[in-house]
VEXBAVEX-316563 format. One line per field, with one value per residue (C-alpha): x, y, z. Coordinates in pm, 1 decimal, padded with zeros to 6 digits. Example, Ala and Ser with C-alpha at 12.3 -4.5 7.8 and 13.67 -1.06 7.14 Angstrom:
BEGIN
xx c(01230.0:01367.0)
yy c(-00450.0:-00106.0)
zz c(00780.0:00714.0)
//
This chain:
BEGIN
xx c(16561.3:16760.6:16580.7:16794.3:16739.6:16853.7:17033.7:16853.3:16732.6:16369.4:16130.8:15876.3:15930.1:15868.5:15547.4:15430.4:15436.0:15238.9:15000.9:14941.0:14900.5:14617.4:14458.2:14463.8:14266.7:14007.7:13978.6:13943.7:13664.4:13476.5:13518.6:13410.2:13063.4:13024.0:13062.7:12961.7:12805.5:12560.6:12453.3:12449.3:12245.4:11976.5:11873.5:11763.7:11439.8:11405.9:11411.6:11748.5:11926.1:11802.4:11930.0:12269.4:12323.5:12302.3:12521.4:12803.9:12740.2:12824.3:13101.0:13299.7:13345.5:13662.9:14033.1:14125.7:13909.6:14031.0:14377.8:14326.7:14018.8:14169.9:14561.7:14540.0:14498.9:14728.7:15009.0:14951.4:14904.4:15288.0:15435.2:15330.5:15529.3:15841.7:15808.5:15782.6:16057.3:16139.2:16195.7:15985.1:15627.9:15563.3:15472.1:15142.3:15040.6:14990.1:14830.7:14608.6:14540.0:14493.9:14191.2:14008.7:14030.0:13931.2:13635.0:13577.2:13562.4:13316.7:13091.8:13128.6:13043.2:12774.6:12578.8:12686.1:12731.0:12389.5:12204.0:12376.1:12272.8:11900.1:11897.0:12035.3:11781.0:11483.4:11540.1:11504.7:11411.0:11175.5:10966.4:10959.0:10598.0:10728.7:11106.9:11038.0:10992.2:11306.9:11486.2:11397.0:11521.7:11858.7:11960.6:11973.8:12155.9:12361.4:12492.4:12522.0:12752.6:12928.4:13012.0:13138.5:13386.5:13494.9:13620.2:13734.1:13919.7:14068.2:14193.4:14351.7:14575.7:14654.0:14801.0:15000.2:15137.9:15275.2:15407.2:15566.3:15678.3:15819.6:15975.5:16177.0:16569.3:16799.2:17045.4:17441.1:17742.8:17901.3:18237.9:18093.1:17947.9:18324.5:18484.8:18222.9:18459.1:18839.8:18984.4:18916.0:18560.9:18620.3)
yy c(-00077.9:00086.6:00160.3:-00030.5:00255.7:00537.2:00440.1:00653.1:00477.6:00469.4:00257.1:00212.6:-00156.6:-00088.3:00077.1:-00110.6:-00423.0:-00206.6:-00130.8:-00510.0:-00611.6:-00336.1:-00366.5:-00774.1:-00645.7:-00481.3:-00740.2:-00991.9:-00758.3:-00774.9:-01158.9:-01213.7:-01001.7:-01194.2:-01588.8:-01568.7:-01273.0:-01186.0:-01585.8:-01580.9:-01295.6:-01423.0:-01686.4:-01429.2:-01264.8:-00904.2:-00704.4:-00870.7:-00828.4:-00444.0:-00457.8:-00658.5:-00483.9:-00132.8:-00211.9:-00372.4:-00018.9:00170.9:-00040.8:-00019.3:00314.7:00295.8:00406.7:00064.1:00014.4:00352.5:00314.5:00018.0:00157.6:00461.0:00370.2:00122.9:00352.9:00608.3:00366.5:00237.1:00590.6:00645.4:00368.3:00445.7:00773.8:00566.1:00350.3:00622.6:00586.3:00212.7:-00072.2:-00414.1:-00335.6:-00309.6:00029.8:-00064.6:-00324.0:-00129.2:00139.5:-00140.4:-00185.6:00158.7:00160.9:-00196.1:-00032.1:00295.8:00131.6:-00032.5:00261.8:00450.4:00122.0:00176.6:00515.1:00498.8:00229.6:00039.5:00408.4:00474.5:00170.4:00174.7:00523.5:00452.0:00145.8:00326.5:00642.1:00278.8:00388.1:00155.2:-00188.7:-00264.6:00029.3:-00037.0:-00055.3:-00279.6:-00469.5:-00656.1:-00348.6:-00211.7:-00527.9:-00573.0:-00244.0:-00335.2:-00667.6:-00798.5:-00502.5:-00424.6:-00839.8:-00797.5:-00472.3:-00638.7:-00910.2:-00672.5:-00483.3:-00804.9:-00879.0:-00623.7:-00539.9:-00921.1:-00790.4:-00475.7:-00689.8:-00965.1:-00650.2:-00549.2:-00875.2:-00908.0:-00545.3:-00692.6:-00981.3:-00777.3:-00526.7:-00819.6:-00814.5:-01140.8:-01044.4:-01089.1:-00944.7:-00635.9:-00934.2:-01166.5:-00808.5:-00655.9:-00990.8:-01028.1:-00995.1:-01083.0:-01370.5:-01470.1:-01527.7:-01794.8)
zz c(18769.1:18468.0:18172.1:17895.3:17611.3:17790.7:18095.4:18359.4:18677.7:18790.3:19007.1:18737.2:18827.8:19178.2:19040.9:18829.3:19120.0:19346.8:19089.2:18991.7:19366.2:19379.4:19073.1:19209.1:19526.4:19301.2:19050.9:19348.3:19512.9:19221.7:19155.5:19512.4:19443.5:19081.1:19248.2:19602.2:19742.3:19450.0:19442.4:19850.7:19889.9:19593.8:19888.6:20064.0:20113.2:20023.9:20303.0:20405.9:20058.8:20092.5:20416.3:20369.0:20033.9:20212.0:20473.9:20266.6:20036.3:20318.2:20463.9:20170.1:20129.0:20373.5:20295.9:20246.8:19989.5:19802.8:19848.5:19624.7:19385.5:19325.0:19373.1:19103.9:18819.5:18957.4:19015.4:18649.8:18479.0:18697.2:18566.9:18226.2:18256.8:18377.6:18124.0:17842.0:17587.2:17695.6:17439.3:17524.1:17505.7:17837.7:17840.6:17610.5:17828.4:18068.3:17886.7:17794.3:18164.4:18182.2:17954.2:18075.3:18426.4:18301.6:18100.8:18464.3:18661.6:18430.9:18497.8:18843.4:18815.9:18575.7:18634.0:18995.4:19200.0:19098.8:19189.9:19549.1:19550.0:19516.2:19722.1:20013.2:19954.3:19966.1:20304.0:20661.2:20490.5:20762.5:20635.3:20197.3:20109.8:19808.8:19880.8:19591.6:19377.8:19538.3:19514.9:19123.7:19046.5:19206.3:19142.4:18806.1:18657.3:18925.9:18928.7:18522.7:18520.3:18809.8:18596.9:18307.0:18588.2:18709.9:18385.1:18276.3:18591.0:18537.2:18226.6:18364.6:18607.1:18333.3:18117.6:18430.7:18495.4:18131.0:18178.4:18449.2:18294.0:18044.1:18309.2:18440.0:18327.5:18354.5:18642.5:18513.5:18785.9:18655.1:18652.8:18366.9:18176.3:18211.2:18034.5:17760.7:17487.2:17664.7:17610.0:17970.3:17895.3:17591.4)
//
């Protein structure tokens, strides 16, 4: 891609794909917890959401799962650099997806980290004196801050795809661009 206002070429467009198809993987991991797995799992009795909701904590944490978590943000925060100094507006919509998924990761780590945290120190499930005191502690707010990532997160890759959109230049040969102008091209 050639930036239009100063001529030099970069991949910010290359970028700024990748980091729409991964903050699409997050937003979609999220969305998945918010309309089927949270709803799933509140059929459940409460030493098998302890249990399911551990495992799936511990599961996650994979490098597939980080490439994604923490390669969206980097891939955005690079393509904001490309961008700098660009006309269109791109470059602020993606700043703007900078700070939904920035607002989304400080969720994530203050409020979602924790809660899998303490469910996972509840210990063996089998062996809770209380699940339901366990499982009361958990759910509701981790489900309701879910929610708020999800969106937000949804947000972050709706600003990316209009930086995107943005990014996007008509394609014209270098032959109808040379005769803009001659008399051949009237």
């Amino acid at each position: 891609m050639t930036d239009n206002s100063t001529g030099r070429h970069s991949s910010a467009g290359g970028v700024l794909g990748a980091a729409t198809v991964a903050m699409g993987l997050i937003a979609g991991v999220f969305y998945i917890f918010a309309c089927d797995i949270m709803p799933s799992l509140a059929r459940s009795d409460d030493r098998v959401f302890i249990e399911v909701m551990q495992n799936i904590n511990d599961v996650i944490q994979n490098p597939v799962f980080f490439v994604s978590f923490l390669g969206a943000p980097v891939l955005a925060a690079i393509s904001a650099w490309q961008l700098r100094g660009t006309k269109g507006g791109a470059r602020r919509w993606v700043l703007a997806a900078l700070l939904a998924y920035g607002l989304a990761f400080l969720v994530t780590v203050a409020v979602n980290i924790p809660l899998n945290d303490d469910l996972a120190n509840a210990g063996d499930p089998a062996k809770i004196g209380d699940p339901a005191a366990v499982r009361e502690k958990f759910e509701d707010t981790w489900v309701a801050w879910n929610a708020v990532r999800a969106v937000l997160s949804t947000l972050a890759l709706a600003f990316l795809a209009r930086a995107l959109f943005l990014c996007r230049r008509p394609h014209t040969s270098a032959y109808l661009e040379s005769a803009t102008g001659s008399s051949a091209s009237r």
